[in-house]
C-alpha positions in Angstrom: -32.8 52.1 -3.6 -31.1 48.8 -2.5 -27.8 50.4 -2.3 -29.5 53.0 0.3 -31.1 49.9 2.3 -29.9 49.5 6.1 -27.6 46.5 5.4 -25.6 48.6 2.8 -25.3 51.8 5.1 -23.9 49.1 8.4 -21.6 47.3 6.2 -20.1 49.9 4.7 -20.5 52.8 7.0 -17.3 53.9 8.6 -18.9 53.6 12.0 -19.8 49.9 12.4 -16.5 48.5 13.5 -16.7 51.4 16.5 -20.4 50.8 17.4 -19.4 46.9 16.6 -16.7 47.2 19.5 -18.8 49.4 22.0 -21.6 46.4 21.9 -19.1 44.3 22.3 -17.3 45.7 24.9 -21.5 45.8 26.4 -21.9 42.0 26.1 -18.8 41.4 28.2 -19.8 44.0 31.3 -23.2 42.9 31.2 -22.2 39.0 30.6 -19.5 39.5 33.7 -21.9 42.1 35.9 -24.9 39.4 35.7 -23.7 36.0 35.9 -22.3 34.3 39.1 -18.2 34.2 39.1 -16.9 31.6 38.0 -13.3 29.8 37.2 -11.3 29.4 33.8 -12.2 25.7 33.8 -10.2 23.6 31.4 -11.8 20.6 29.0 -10.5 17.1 29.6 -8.5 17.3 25.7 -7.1 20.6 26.5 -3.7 20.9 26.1 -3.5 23.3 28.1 -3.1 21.9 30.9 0.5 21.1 29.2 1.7 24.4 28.2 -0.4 26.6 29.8 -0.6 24.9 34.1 -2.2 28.1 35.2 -5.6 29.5 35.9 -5.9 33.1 35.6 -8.5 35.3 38.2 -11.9 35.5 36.1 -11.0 39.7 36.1 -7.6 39.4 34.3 -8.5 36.6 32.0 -11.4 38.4 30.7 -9.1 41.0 30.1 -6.1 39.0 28.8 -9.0 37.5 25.9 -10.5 40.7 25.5 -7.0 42.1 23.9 -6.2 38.9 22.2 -9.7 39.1 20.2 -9.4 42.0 19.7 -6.1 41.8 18.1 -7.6 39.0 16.2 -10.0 41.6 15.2 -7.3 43.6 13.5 -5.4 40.8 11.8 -9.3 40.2 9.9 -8.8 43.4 9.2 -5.0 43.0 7.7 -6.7 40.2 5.7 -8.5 41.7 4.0 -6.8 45.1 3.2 -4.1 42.6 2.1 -5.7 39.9 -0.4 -8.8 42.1 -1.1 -11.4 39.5 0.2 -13.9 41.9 0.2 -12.9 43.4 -2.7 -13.0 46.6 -0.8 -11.2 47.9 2.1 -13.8 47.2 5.2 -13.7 46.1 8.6 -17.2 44.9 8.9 -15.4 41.0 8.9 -13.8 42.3 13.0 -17.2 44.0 13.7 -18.8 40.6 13.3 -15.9 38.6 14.9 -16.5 40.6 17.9 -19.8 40.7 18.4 -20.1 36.8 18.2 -17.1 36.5 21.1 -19.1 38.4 22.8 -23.0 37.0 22.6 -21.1 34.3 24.0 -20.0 34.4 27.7 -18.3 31.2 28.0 -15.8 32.3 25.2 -15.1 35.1 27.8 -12.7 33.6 29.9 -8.9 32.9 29.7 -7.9 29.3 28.1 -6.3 27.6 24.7 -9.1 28.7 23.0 -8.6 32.3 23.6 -5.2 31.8 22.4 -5.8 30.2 19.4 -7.3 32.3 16.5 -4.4 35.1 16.4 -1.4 32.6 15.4 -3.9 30.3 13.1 -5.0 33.7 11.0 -1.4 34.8 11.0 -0.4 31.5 9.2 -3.6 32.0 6.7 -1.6 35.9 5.8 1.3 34.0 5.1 -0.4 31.1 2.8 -2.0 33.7 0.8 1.3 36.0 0.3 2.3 33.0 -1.3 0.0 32.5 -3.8 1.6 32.2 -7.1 5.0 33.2 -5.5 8.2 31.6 -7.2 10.4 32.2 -3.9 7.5 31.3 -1.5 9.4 28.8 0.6 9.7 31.6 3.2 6.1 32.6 3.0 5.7 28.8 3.7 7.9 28.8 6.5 6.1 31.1 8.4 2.4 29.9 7.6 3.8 26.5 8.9 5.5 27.7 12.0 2.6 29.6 12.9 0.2 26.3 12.3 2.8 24.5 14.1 2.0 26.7 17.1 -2.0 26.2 16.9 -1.0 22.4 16.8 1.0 22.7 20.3 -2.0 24.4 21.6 -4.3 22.4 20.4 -3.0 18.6 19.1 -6.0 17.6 16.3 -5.0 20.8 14.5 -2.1 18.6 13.5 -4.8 17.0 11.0 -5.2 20.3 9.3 -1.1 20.5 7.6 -2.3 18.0 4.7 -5.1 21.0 4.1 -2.7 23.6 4.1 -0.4 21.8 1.9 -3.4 21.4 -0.3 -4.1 25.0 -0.1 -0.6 25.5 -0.8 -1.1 23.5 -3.8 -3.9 25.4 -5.2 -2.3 28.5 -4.7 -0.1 27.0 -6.7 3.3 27.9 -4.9 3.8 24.4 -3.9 7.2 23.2 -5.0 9.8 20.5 -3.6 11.8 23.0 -2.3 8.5 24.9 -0.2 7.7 21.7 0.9 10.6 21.0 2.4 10.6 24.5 3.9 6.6 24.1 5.1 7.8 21.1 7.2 10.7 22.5 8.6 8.2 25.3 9.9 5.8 23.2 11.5 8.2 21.4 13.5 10.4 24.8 14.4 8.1 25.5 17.2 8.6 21.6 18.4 12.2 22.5 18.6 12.1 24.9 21.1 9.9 22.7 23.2 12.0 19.6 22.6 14.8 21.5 24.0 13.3 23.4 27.0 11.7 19.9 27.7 15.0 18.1 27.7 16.8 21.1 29.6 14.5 21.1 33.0 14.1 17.6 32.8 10.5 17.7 31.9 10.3 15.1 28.2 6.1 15.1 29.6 5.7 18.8 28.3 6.5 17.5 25.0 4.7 14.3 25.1 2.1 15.9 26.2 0.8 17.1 22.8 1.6 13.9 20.6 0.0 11.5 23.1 -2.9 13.9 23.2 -3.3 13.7 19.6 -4.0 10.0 19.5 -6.7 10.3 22.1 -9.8 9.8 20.9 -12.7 10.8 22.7 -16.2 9.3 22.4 -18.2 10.9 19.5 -21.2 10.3 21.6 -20.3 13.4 23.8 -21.7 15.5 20.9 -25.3 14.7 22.3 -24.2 15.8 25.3 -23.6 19.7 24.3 -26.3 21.9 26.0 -28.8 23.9 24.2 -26.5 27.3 23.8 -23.8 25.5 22.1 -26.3 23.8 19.9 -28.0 26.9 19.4 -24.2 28.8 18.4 -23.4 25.9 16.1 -26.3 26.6 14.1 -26.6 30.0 13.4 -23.2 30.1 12.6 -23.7 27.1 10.3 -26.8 29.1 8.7 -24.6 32.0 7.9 -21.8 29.6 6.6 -24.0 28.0 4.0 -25.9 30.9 2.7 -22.2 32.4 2.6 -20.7 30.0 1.1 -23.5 29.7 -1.7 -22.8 33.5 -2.2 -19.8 32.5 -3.1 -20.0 30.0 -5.8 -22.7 31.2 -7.1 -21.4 34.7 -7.2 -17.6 34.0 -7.5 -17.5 35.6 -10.7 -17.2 38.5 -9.8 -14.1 37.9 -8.0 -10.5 37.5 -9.1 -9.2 34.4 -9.5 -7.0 35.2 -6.8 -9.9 36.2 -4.4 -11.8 33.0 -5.7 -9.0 30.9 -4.4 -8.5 32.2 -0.7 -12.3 32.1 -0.3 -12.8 28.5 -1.7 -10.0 27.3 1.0 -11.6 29.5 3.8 -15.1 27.5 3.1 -12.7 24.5 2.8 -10.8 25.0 6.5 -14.7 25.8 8.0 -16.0 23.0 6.5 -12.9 20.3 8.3 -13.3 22.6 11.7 -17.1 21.2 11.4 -16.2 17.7 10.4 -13.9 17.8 14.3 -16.3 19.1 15.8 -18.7 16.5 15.2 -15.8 13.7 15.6 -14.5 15.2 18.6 -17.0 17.7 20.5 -14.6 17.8 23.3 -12.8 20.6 21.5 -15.7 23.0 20.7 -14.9 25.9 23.2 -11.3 25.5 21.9 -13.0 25.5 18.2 -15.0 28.1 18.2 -13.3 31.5 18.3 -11.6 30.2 15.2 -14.6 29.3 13.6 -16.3 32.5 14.4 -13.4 34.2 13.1 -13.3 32.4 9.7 -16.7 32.5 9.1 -17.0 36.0 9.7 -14.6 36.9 6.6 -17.6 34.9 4.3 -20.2 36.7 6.2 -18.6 39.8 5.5 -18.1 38.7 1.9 -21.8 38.2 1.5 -23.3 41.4 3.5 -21.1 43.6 2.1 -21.7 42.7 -1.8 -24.3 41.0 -2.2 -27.4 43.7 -2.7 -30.6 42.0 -3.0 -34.3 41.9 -0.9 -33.3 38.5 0.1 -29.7 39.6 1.7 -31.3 42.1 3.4 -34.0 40.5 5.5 -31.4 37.9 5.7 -29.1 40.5 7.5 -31.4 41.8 9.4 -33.2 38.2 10.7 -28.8 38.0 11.3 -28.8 40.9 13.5 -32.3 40.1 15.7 -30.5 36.1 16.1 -27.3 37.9 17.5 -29.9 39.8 19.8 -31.7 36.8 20.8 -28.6 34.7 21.4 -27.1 36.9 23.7 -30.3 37.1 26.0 -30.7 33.3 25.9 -26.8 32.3 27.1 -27.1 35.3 29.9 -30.8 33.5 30.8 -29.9 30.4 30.5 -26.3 30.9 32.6 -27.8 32.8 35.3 
C-alpha cells in the first residue's frame, strides 16, 4: 500500500520530469505575462559587472537562463546516473530543480547567478569520479578548473577550495601529487584572464575579482531581505533538514561510496547557508545553486524513503511550491 501511495507513483513515474518541465515552463509565461517588465539589475557584490558589462533585453535573458537551467537540469540528472545517488536511475532531482527556478520569478532573468550552477555541478562530477581513484590528479584538475570558474563569477566562492580539498580528502584521492594538480586547476581559468587582461590593457578585469573578495559587506543587510526571499530560504531549509536527517539516519542503506557524496553535499549546503547569512548580498547569486544541491537530497528522501510521515511531508512539499509561486507573482505585481 505505501509503495502505491501518490509520492511513490510521482517520484518514480516516468512522467514527472516532463509534467515537471511543462509547469515549469508555466511559471515562467505566467511569471513574465503578469508582472510589469523589468531590467536584469545587477547586486552591488556582483562580479558581474566585471566579466559580464552587459544587460541582456528581459525576452532573451529569460531565454538564455531558461537553457542554462535546464542544462543544469540534465547535469542532476548525469549525477546521479553516474554515482548512483539515488540508488536508482531517476530524474525526479531536475523535476524539482526546475520547478523551484521557476516558483521564483526573480531567478528568471539573465545575470551571474544564472550562470553559476552548470560549471559548479560539473566540478562536483569530477570530485566524485575521483573517489578512491589512484590516478585522480586529472579528475582533480578538472573539478578545480571548473570551481575556479564559479570563483571568477562569483569571488566568496573562493572560500569554498579548502571544502573541496576536504572532500577530496574524504574521498580519499587526495595525494601530494593531486594537490598540486587541484591548485594548478583553480588558477587555470586565472590564466587566461591574467593574459587577456594584460593583452587589451585592462589589469581592472582581473582585479576585479580579488578586490571583490575582500569586500565585506554589512551582515546587517540580512534584515533587509523582503518577505519572498525569507519565505524561499525557509522552505528550502525545511526540506534540507528533514533531508539531511533522512540521510544519517537512513545512510545505511547506502554504499559507502553514496554515503560519502551525500555527507559532502549536506556539507557544501550547509557553508552556502553559513554566506548567506555573513554575506546576504549574494543570495540571488546563491540560490540556483542552492536549489540545485538541495534538490539531489530532496530527491534522495522522496524517492526512498516510504513511510506516512514522508508522504504528507511530500505532499505539504508540493501545496508550499503552490503557495510560493502565487505569493512572489502577488506580492511582485
Amino acid at each position: 500500500m505505501k509503495g502505491n501511495s501518490l509520492r511513490s507513483q510521482v517520484t518514480t513515474g516516468r512522467f514527472t520530469l516532463p509534467v515537471a518541465f511543462i509547469l515549469s515552463t508555466a511559471c515562467w509565461v505566467v511569471a513574465g505575462m503578469m508582472l510589469p517588465e523589468r531590467s536584469a539589475t545587477r547586486s552591488p557584490g556582483e562580479t558581474g559587472n566585471h566579466l559580464l558589462p552587459f544587460v541582456l533585453p528581459d525576452g532573451l535573458g529569460w531565454a538564455v537562463s531558461f537553457l542554462l537551467y535546464i542544462f543544469a537540469g540534465y547535469l542532476l540528472i548525469a549525477l546521479n546516473n553516474t554515482f548512483g545517488l539515488i540508488r536508482i536511475r531517476a530524474s525526479v532531482q531536475s523535476a524539482i530543480f526546475l520547478l523551484l527556478i521557476g516558483i521564483c520569478p526573480a531567478l528568471h532573468l539573465f545575470y551571474t547567478g544564472s550562470l553559476l550552477p552548470v560549471p559548479l555541478l560539473l566540478s562536483l562530477y569530477f570530485l566524485f569520479r575521483s573517489y578512491q581513484h589512484h590516478k585522480a590528479s586529472g579528475n582533480l584538475f578538472y573539478s578545480f578548473c571548473f570551481l575556479g570558474i564559479s570563483t571568477l563569477l562569483l569571488p566568496p566562492l573562493i572560500w569554498f577550495i579548502p571544502l573541496w580539498l576536504l572532500g577530496a580528502y574524504n574521498l580519499q584521492c587526495l595525494t601530494l601529487k593531486s594537490f598540486f594538480a587541484s591548485l594548478t586547476g583553480w588558477f587555470f581559468p586565472y590564466w587566461f584572464l591574467l593574459g587577456h587582461a594584460y593583452f587589451y590593457s585592462e589589469m581592472e578585469l582581473f582585479y576585479g575579482p580579488f578586490r571583490q573578495l575582500t569586500t565585506f559587506y554589512p551582515i546587517r543587510q540580512i534584515l533587509e531581505l523582503s518577505i519572498p526571499q525569507w519565505s524561499i530560504l525557509g522552505f528550502l531549509l525545511i526540506i534540507y533538514i528533514v533531508s539531511t536527517c533522512h540521510t544519517f539516519f537512513k545512510g545505511y542503506q547506502d554504499k559507502i561510496r553514496t554515503r560519502s557524496y551525500l555527507h559532502f553535499l549536506t556539507l557544501v549546503i550547509l557553508c552556502l547557508y553559513v554566506l548567506i547569512l555573513l554575506q546576504p548580498i549574494y543570495l540571488s547569486e546563491l540560490l540556483p545553486i542552492l536549489m540545485g544541491l538541495i534538490s539531489i537530497l530532496a530527491a534522495h528522501f522522496f524517492v526512498l524513503s516510504d513511510s506516512r510521515d514522508s508522504n504528507i511531508f511530500f505532499l505539504a512539499s508540493v501545496i508550499g511550491v503552490c503557495i510560493l509561486f502565487g505569493y512572489n507573482i502577488w506580492v511582485n505585481l
